[in-house]
N, C-alpha and C positions, 0 to 999 in steps of 0.2 A: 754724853747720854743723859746725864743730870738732865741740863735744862732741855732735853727734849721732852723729859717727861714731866718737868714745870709746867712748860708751857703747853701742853698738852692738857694737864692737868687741871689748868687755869681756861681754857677751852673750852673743855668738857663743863667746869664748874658752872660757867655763865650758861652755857645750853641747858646744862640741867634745870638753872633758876627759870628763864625762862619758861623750858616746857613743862615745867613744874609750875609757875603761876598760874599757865595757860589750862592746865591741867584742873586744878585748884577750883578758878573761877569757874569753868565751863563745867565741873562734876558737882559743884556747889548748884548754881544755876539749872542743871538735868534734874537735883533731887530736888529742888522747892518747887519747879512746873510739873514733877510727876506725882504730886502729893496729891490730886485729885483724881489720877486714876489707880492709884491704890488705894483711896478712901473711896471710891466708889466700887473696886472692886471685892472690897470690904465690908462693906454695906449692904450688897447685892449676895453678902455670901455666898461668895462661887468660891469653886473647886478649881484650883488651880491645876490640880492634877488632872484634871480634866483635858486631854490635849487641845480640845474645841477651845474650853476659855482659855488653857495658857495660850496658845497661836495668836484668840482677839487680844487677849493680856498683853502679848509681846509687840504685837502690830501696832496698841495705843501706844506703847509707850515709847517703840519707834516714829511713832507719829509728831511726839511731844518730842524727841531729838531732832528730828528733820526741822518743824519748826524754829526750836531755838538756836541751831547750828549756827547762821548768820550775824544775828544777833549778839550772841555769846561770845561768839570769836572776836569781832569788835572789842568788847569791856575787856575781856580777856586781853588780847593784845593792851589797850590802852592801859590795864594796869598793871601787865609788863612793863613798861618803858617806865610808867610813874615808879615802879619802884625799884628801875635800875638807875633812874635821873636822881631819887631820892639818897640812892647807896654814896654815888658820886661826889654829890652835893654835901652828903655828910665828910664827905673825905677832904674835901675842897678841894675839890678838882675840876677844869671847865671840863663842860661838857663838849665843847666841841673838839675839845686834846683827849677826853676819854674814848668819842669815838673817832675821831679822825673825820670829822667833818671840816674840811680847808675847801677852799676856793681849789676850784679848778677851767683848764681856757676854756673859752665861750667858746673857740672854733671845735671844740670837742662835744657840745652837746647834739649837734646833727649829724652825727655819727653815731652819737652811740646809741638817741632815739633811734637811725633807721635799724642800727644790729639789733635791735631789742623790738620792733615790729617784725622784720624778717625773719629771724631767725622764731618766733612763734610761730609764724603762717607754715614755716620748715617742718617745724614741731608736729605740729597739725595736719599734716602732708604727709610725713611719716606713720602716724596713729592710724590715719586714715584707710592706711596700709596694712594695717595688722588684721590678720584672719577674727574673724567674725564673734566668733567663741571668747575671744581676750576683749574684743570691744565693747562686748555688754555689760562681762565682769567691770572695767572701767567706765563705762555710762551711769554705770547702776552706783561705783562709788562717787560719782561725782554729780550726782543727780541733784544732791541739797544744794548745790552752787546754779546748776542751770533751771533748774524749775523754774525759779520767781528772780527774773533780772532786773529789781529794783532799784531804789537808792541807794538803800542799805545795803542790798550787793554789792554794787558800784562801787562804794566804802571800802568795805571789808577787802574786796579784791584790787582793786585800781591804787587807794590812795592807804590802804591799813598792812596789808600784807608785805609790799615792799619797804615802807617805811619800818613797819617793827623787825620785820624779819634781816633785811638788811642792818639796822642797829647792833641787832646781836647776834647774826652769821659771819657778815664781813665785817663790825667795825669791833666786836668783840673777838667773836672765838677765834674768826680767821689772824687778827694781829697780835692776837695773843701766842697761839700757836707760833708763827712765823718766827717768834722772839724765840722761841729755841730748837729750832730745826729750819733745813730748811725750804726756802720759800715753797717749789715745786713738793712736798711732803705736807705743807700746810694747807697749803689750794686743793690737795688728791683728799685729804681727813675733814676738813671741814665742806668740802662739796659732798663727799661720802653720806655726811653726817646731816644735812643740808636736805639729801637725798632721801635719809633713812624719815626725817620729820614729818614727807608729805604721804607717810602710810602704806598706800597702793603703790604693789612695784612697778607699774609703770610710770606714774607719780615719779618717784625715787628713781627710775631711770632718768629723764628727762630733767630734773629738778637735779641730779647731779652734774650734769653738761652743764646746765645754766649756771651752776656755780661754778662752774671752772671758768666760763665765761665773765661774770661776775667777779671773782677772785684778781683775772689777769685784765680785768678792767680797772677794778682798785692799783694794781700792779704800776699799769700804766699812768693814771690819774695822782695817786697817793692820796684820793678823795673820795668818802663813803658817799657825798654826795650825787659822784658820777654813775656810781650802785645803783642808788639808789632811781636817778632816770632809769639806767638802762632797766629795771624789774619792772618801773611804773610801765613803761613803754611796751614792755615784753606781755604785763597782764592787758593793760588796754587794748590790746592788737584783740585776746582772747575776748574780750565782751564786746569790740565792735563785731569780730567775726559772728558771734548772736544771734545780730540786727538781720544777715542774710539768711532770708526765708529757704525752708528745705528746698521747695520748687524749684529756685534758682537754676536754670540752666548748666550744662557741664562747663561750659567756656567761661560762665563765670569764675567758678573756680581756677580753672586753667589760667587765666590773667592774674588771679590772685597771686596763685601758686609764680609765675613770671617777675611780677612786681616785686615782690618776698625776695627770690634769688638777687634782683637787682640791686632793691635794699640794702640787703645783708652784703654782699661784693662791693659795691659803693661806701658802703659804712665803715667796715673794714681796711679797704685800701686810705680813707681819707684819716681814721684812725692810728692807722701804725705809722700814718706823713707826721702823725703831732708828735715833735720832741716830747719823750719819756720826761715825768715830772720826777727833779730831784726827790730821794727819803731825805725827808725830815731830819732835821737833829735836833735829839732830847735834849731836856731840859735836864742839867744835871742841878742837885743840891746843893750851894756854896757849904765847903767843908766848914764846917763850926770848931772854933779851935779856944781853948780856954788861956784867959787873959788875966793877969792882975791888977 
């Protein structure tokens, strides 16, 4: 019971740092771009208590978060990673043994691309599904992502999101955890947790399947690199889907939705064919033994 709650412990620690960076940087960033509309709402000496101005008061200053969202997220993320690479680096430890970045077959990356386009179009299939009332709640929080599908979207979602988020969900908390309890208990807690990061509970519904997905991909690979495809794969599906205009015909969809299931069934079967990659064996310390 000890090392479950080491490893637990040490889990949780790294999550924490992370979404405490994350934290940090993007609450830093919301109060130096909202210095000008509380010096201008300052200026203007208005009444806050006024529900008229507090509503515009809160509107701007939701305004000034929606814009920065994108942006923030990026810096934020990037210096998460700088300063868990830093922590590492101090320790002297490689980074690619900190996080489990090893080689894995080449015959396993067209598989786990197609499970990770497929299985988003599934995703998407099902949402699509949900009564009326839950869907707007969820439009409306994911509005700052689909408004403006930029570069810097593309960024933040395509190539920032899997890479940081998998550094420190599966190559951190998920192996840390694993180390004292086990595996199926590590994959249920850090997909949980995984789950709880993306906010909105339907977010955190979906965002925990994918990590169990994720988790029993690492499983299989013994490489955060293979992680880390399958998320690139899974978000890219979501910003191609985008590019299809509302109009779009029902049968479009419909093939969509066909191709998806193929996908994911193809990727699957050709995945579980690949021999399971041996675990690693640690590096242990030569005993230091004192000598005259």
């Amino acid at each position: 019971m000890k090392k479950f709650f080491i490893g637990f412990f040490k889990g949780l620690a790294y999550l924490a740092l992370y979404y405490g960076i994350m934290n940090l940087v993007q609450g830093i960033w919301a109060g130096v771009k909202s210095i000008p509309v509380v010096v201008k709402y300052a200026t203007m000496d208005a009444d806050l208590m006024d529900p008229v101005v507090l509503e515009q008061y809160m509107q701007d200053i939701m305004q000034v978060a929606t814009e920065i969202a994108i942006p923030s997220t990026v810096v934020a993320n990037l210096v998460a990673v700088v300063v868990i690479c830093l922590i590492f680096v101090g320790r002297k430890q490689k980074l690619t043994e900190a996080f489990c970045l090893r080689k894995f077959r080449t015959d396993a990356v067209l598989p786990i691309a197609l499970m990770g386009l497929g299985f988003n179009v599934l995703t998407g299939t099902i949402l699509g599904s949900l009564p009326e009332e839950i869907l707007n709640s969820y439009e409306q929080a994911s509005s700052a992502l689909t408004t403006d599908v930029g570069v810097l979207t593309i960024i933040a979602t395509v190539i920032m999101a899997p890479l940081t988020e998998e550094l420190f969900l599966r190559g951190l908390v998920y192996t840390r955890m694993k180390k004292g309890m086990p595996v199926i208990a590590a994959m249920l807690i850090s997909s949980v947790l995984f789950g709880i990061l993306h906010m909105h509970w339907l977010w955190a519904l979906y965002a925990a399947v994918l990590g169990m997905l994720l988790a029993w991909t690492f499983e299989r690979t013994k490489s955060l690199w293979a992680c880390i495809l399958l998320h690139f794969s899974y978000n890219l599906c979501a910003m191609l889907q985008m590019l299809i205009p509302e109009t779009a015909p029902d049968w479009v969809g419909i093939m969509i939705l066909v191709v998806a299931v193929l996908f994911t069934a193809v990727g699957l079967v050709m995945f579980v064919r690949i021999p399971k990659a041996e675990e690693p064996v640690e590096k242990v310390a030569p005993e230091v033994t004192n000598t005259l």
